[in-house]
C-alpha positions, -999 to 999 in steps of 0.1 A, spaced: 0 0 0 9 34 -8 18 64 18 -14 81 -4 -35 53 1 -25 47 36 -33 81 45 -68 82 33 -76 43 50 -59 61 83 -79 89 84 -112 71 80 -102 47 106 -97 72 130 -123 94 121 -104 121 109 -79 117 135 -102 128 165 -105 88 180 -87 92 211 -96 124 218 -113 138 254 -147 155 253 -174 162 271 -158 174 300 -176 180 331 -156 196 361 -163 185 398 -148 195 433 -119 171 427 -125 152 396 -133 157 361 -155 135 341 -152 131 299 -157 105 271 -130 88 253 -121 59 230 -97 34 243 -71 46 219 -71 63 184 -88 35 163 -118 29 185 -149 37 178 -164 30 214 -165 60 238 -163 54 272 -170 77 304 -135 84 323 -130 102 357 -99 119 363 -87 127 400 -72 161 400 -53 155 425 -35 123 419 -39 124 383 -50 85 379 -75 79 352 -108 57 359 -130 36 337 -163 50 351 -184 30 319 -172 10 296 -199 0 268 -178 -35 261 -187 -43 296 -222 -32 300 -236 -46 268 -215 -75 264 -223 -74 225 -229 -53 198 -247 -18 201 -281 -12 185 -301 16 177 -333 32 176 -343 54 148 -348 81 168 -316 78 181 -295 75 145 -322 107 138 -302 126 167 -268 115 156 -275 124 119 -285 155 132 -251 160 152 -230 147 127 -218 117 151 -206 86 138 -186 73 173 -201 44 191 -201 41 230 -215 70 251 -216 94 227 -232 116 252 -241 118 289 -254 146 313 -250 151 355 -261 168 383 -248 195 394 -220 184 419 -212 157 393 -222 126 418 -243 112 394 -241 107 354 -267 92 326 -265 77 297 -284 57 269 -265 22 254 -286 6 225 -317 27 240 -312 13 275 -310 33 303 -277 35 324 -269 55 354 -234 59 374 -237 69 408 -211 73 437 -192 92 413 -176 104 446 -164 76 456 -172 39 445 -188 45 416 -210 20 402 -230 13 371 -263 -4 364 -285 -7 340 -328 9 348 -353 -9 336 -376 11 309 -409 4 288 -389 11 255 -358 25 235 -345 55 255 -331 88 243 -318 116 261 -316 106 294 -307 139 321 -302 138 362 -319 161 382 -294 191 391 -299 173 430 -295 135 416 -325 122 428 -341 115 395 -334 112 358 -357 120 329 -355 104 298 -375 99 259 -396 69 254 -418 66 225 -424 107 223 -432 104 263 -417 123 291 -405 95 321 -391 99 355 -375 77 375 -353 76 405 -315 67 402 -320 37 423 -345 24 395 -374 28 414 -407 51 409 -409 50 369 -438 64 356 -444 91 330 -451 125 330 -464 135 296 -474 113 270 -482 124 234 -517 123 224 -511 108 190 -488 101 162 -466 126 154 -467 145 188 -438 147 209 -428 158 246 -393 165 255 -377 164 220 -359 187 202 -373 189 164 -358 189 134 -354 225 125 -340 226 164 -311 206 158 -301 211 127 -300 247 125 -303 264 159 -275 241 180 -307 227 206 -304 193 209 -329 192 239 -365 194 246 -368 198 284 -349 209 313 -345 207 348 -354 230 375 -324 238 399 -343 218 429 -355 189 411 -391 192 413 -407 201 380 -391 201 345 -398 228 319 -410 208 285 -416 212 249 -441 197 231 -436 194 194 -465 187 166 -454 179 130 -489 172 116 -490 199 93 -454 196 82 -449 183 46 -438 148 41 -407 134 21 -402 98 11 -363 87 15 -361 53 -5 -331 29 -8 -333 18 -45 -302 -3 -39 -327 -21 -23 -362 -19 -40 -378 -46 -17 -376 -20 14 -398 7 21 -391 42 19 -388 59 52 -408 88 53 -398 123 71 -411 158 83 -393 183 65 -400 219 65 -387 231 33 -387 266 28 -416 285 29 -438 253 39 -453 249 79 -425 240 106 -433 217 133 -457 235 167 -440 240 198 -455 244 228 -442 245 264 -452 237 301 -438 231 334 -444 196 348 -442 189 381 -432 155 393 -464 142 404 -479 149 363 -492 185 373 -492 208 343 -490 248 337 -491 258 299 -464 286 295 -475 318 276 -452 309 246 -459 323 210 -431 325 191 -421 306 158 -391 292 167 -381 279 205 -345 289 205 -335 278 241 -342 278 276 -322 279 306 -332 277 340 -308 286 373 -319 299 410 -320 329 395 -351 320 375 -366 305 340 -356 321 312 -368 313 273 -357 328 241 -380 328 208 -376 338 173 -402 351 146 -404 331 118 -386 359 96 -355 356 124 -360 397 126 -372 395 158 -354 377 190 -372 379 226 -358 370 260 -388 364 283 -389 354 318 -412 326 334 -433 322 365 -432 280 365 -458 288 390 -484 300 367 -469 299 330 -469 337 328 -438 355 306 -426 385 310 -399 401 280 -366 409 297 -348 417 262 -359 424 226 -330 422 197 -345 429 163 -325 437 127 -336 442 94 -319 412 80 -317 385 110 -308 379 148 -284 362 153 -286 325 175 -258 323 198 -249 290 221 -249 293 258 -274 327 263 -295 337 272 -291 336 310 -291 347 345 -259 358 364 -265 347 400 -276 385 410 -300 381 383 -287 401 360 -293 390 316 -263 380 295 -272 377 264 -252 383 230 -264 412 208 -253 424 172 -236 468 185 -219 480 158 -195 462 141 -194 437 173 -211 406 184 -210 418 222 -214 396 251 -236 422 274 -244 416 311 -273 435 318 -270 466 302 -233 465 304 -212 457 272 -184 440 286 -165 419 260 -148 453 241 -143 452 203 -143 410 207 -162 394 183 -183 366 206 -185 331 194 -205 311 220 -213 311 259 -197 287 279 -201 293 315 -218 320 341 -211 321 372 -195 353 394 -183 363 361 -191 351 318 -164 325 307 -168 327 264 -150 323 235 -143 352 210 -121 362 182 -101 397 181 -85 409 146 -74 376 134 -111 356 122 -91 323 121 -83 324 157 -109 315 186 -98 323 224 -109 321 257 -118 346 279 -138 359 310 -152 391 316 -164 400 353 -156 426 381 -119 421 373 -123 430 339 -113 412 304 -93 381 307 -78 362 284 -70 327 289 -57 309 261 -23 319 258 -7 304 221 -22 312 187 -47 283 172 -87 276 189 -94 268 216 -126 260 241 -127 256 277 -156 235 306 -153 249 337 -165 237 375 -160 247 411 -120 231 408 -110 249 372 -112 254 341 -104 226 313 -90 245 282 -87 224 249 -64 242 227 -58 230 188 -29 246 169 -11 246 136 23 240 157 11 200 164 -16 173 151 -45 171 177 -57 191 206 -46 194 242 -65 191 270 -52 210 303 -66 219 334 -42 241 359 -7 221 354 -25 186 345 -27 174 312 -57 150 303 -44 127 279 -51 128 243 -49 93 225 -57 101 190 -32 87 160 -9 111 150 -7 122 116 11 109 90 14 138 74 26 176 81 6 203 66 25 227 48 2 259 51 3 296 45 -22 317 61 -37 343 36 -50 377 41 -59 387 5 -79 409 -17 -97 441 -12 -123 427 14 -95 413 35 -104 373 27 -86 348 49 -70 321 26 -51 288 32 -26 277 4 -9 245 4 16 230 -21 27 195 -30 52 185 -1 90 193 -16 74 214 -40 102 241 -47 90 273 -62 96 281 -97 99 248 -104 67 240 -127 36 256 -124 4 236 -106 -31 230 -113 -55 250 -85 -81 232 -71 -101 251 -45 -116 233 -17 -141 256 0 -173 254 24 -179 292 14 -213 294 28 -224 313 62 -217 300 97 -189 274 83 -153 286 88 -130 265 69 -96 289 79 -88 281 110 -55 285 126 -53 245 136 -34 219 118 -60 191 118 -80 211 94 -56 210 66 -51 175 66 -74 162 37 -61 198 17 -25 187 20 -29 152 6 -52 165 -23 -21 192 -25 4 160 -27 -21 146 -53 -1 176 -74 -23 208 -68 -18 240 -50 -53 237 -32 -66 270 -17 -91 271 10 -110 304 13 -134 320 35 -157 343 22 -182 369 34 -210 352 63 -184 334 75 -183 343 114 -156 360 135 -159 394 109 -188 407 130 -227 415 120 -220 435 89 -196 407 73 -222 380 85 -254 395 70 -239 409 37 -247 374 19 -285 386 22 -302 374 -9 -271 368 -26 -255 335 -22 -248 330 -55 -231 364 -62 -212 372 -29 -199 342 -24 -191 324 -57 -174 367 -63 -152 356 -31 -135 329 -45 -127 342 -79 -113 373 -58 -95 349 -35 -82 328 -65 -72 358 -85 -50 373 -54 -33 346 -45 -24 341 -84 -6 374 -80 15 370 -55 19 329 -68 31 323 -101 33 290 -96 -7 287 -97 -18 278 -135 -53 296 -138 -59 278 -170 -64 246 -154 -85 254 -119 -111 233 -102 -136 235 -76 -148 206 -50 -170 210 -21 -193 197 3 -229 205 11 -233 243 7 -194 233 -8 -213 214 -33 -238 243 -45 -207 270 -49 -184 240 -71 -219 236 -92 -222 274 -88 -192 281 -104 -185 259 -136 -223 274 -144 -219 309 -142 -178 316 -137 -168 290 -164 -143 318 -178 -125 308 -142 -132 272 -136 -128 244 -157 -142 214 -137 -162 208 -106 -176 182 -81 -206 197 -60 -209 169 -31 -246 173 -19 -256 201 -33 -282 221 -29 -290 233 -64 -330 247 -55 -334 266 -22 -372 261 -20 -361 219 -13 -340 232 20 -352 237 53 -371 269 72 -347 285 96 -321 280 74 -330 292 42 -357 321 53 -328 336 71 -308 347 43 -331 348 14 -363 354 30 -402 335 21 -403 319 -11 -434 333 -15 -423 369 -7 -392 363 -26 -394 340 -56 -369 361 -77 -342 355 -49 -350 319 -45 -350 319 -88 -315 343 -87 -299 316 -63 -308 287 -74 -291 265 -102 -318 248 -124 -324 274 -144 -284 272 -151 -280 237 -169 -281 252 -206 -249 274 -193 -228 245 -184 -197 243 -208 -172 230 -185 -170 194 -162 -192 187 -136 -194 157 -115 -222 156 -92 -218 134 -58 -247 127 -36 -261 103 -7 -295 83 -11 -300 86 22 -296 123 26 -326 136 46 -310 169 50 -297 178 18 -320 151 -1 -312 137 -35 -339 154 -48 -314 186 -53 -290 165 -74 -316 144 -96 -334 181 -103 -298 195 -114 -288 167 -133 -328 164 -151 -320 200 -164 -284 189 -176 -301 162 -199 -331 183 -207 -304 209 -217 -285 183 -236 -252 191 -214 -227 166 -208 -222 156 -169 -214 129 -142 -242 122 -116 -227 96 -86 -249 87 -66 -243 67 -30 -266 43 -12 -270 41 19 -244 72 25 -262 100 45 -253 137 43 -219 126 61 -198 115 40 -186 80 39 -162 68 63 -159 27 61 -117 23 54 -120 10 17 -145 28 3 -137 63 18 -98 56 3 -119 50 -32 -139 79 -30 -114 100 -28 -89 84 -48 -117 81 -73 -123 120 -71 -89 131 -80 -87 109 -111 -116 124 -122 -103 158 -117 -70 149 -138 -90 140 -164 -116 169 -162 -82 190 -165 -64 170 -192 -37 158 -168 -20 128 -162 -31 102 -141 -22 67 -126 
């Protein structure tokens, strides 16, 4: 086998390198708990317990034991992990109480909870009437809540007192789920939460019986039926949310809630809080709830001609009961506590923690780096100390900072002086990157070169290897994400990766100037980008240049051999979207507003009406299983292509979802398979 081939088998063995890495971290009084594979090529996570004081590592749960066979599951559950993008095995995901005594989990949809975290912790499994999903303690460890069936449970962590709380009146009702639209596009992967004491639960209640219905078949295997799902393409109803507080004895009080969208909720001793969207995103409300009574109160309006922006971890209450949210000032996205702006010209990221003071993330003037820092009555703090990204989990003893960098392969995991160890595979390969500023809007820019390429030497085919859509950042200052660039790059390209305007860390006006204009803003940034670098790299040959991308990748590669073929000679658009009335609400609505409000945006955007102009190559790649981009989008492309009597490539995959595949033979021959077809698309040699 060749180092080439070996690379790609490696990387899809490992997952992209990240097997073997810590996550999850939850920080106790002398402990910290997190999941991790058993080493780099391990697909089973299991939960770990670190003392901080000793430094010895502890097997808390360990799937291999606990099911003593292979892991099964439910739809629903491969439904949340789609929705994630999470293809480990194991505990993929847990939650605690508050002093971290207590964890649960769901293994093949049965229920497991690990008490005596403290000291002598022990496992076992709790009975339940069906495949579980989402199982949280109470914040006092009496009680976990789980998912059965679209019903709310309770039961105690000593397996007794099951019994449910909410069950849905009917088919395609829901309580304590998060919905489509929820996960996928506004980072809420929960539908209930705890009170601080233990005694009631805030819940959603989802209703998709007016949302349209898709048929996903499998015609690699025509004797199974299609599955059928809820999607609210644009302009089309979304699922109904409602809310109520639940006490633990089945007592209900509806909550005044009449928003579009449920963007969050958060509940401390400080109080209930909820956040809502309109459906045109223009309008953002922070209200306060009386569980008591279901009464809200609005404690913060945000509204903007073009969107509001969602950010992870706010809103919520200091403990002196004072708001932190996130708001668009300026040419900032502030963090604000109370009325106070308190992050400075920071460009906010997320919410991690509040407490005395805010622990968040943020990026200053360089948009490719992503630091830590806490504002409170000391001031601004910076805690991440070397150049790259970094995140942070924090409890009562520290602060756990996870730090990538383009000065190593993989991330570290530190909290005070102790390392947590990080078990993933080294690469086998060094990216060799240059970091871009470029053009007259400032783009950041990766290049990479063949390894022992020596300039002047011969001039190199450009392939461009974008996301180039809004809220994806591609050009980050971490070595991991270059990887898959520098072996196309040793394939014999000089492969640029370019951000372009939406991206974040630029601030609001950067974000929101892709408004109605996908096509031209973003397909302009990467002939820009292209044509800068060229300038200032003579080594790039702009007569043989190809696109590839993924996703919203996948639209700008078809996007530009349709309407920039003067630039770009061949193009593989991965699962595409190629008609923006087939993707979803929140999403689409955003940036180009109601189809039916809008159709000459949706028409301006969209590609279909493109196929007569396509002169150059085109390979279109696509999953029969997508239910997020579905196939639909590619079939419609390539149906105009024929119609239009233009010459193209449609692949598609079955079985293969909107992640891409990953299985050790067949991800080395999909790529493998890709750059031949670029050669050729180019006229170059290939093996």
């Amino acid at each position: 086998m060749t180092n080439e081939t070996s690379f790609l088998r490696l990387q899809a063995r490992t997952q992209r390198f990240t097997l073997g890495t810590p996550r999850e971290f939850r920080v106790a009084g002398d402990r910290v708990l997190f999941l991790r594979t058993a080493d780099g090529e391990d697909r089973t996570h299991i939960l770990w317990s670190k003392d901080l004081a000793t430094g010895e590592e502890t097997r808390l749960a360990d799937p291999g034991v606990l099911l003593g066979g292979t892991e099964e599951l439910s739809a629903e559950e491969r439904a949340r992990r789609e929705r994630s993008r999470e293809q480990g095995a194991g505990i993929v995901g847990y939650a605690t109480d508050a002093e971290v005594t207590t964890a649960a989990f769901a293994l093949s949809g049965r229920l497991f909870a690990t008490t005596g975290i403290a000291a002598g912790a022990s496992t076992a499994e709790l009975d339940t009437p069906g495949p579980v999903i989402d199982p949280r303690p109470d914040p006092t460890g009496r009680h976990i809540a789980y998912v059965v069936d679209g019903a709310l449970r309770v039961v105690g962590v000593d397996g007794t007192g099951d019994r449910a709380l909410a069950e849905p009146e009917g088919e395609d009702r829901a309580w304590g789920v998060a919905e489509f639209i929820a996960a996928e596009e506004m980072n809420r992967s929960r539908g209930y939460w705890w009170s601080p004491d233990g005694t009631r639960l805030l819940v959603a209640h989802t209703d998709r019986r007016a949302v349209r219905r898709w048929h996903i078949a499998d015609p690699a295997n025509p004797g199974s039926a299609p599955s059928t799902v809820a999607y609210p393409a644009a302009g089309t109803a979304n699922v109904t949310v409602r809310l109520a507080v639940i006490d633990l004895d089945g007592t209900r009080t509806d909550v005044d809630f009449d928003g579009e969208y449920l963007v969050t909720a958060h509940w401390s001793a400080a109080g209930l809080l909820i956040a809502t969207q309109t459906r045109d995103q223009r309008t953002y409300e922070v209200r306060s709830v009386d569980p008591a009574t279901g009464a809200t109160e609005v404690v913060h309006t945000d509204t903007d001609d073009t969107w509001v922006e969602i950010v992870t971890g706010v809103p919520a209450w200091t403990p002196g009961g004072e708001l932190v949210r996130v708001s668009a000032d300026g040419d900032a996205n502030r963090l604000f506590v109370g009325d106070r702006p308190v992050s400075g010209d920071l460009q906010v990221r997320a919410v991690l923690d509040v407490g005395d003071d805010v622990l968040f993330t943020a990026s200053a003037e360089d948009p490719t780096q992503v630091h830590v820092y806490t504002a409170g009555p000391d001031g601004l703090t910076r805690l991440s100390t070397e150049d790259g990204v970094h995140s942070a989990a924090r409890g009562p003893a520290g602060t756990v900072l996870t730090s990538w960098s383009l000065e190593r392969a993989g991330a570290r995991h530190t909290i005070g002086e102790l390392e947590i160890a990080n078990l993933a595979v080294t690469p086998p390969l060094t990216p060799a990157v240059a970091m871009l500023t470029v053009g007259d809007r400032d783009l950041r820019a990766a290049l990479l070169y063949p390894s022992g390429h020596v300039p002047g030497s011969r001039r190199l085919p450009v392939l461009m290897d974008p996301y180039g859509g809004p809220h994806a950042q591609r050009v980050l200052s971490t070595r991991n994400a270059y990887l898959t660039p520098q072996w196309l790059a040793d394939q014999g390209f000089a492969v640029i990766v370019a951000d372009g305007r939406g991206t974040p860390g630029r601030g609001p006006e950067w974000e929101r100037a892709i408004r109605d204009d996908f096509a031209g803003a973003t397909l302009a940034d990467q002939v820009d980008a292209l044509h800068a670098i060229a300038k200032e790299h003579p080594d790039l040959d702009l007569d043989k240049v190809a696109i590839r991308g993924w996703s919203y990748g996948g639209y700008l590669s078809a996007l530009a051999v349709l309407r920039a073929p003067e630039v770009f000679h061949a193009a593989i658009a991965g699962a595409p979207v190629t008609d923006w009335r087939l993707y979803d609400t929140h999403y689409t609505e955003r940036y180009l507003g109601h189809p039916d409000e809008q159709p000459e945006v949706y028409d301006r955007n969209s590609l279909i009406d493109d196929a007569p102009n396509l002169v150059r190559q085109l390979l279109i790649i696509h999953g029969l299983a997508d239910d997020n981009v579905v196939v639909a989008h590619a079939i419609r492309l390539s149906s105009a292509l024929v119609a239009a009597g233009r010459p193209h490539a449609l692949l598609p995959l079955p079985g293969v979802t909107h992640m891409t595949p990953q299985e050790d033979d067949v991800a080395e021959n999909f790529m493998l398979m890709q750059v031949r077809w670029l050669k050729s698309a180019l006229g170059l040699a290939h093996d």
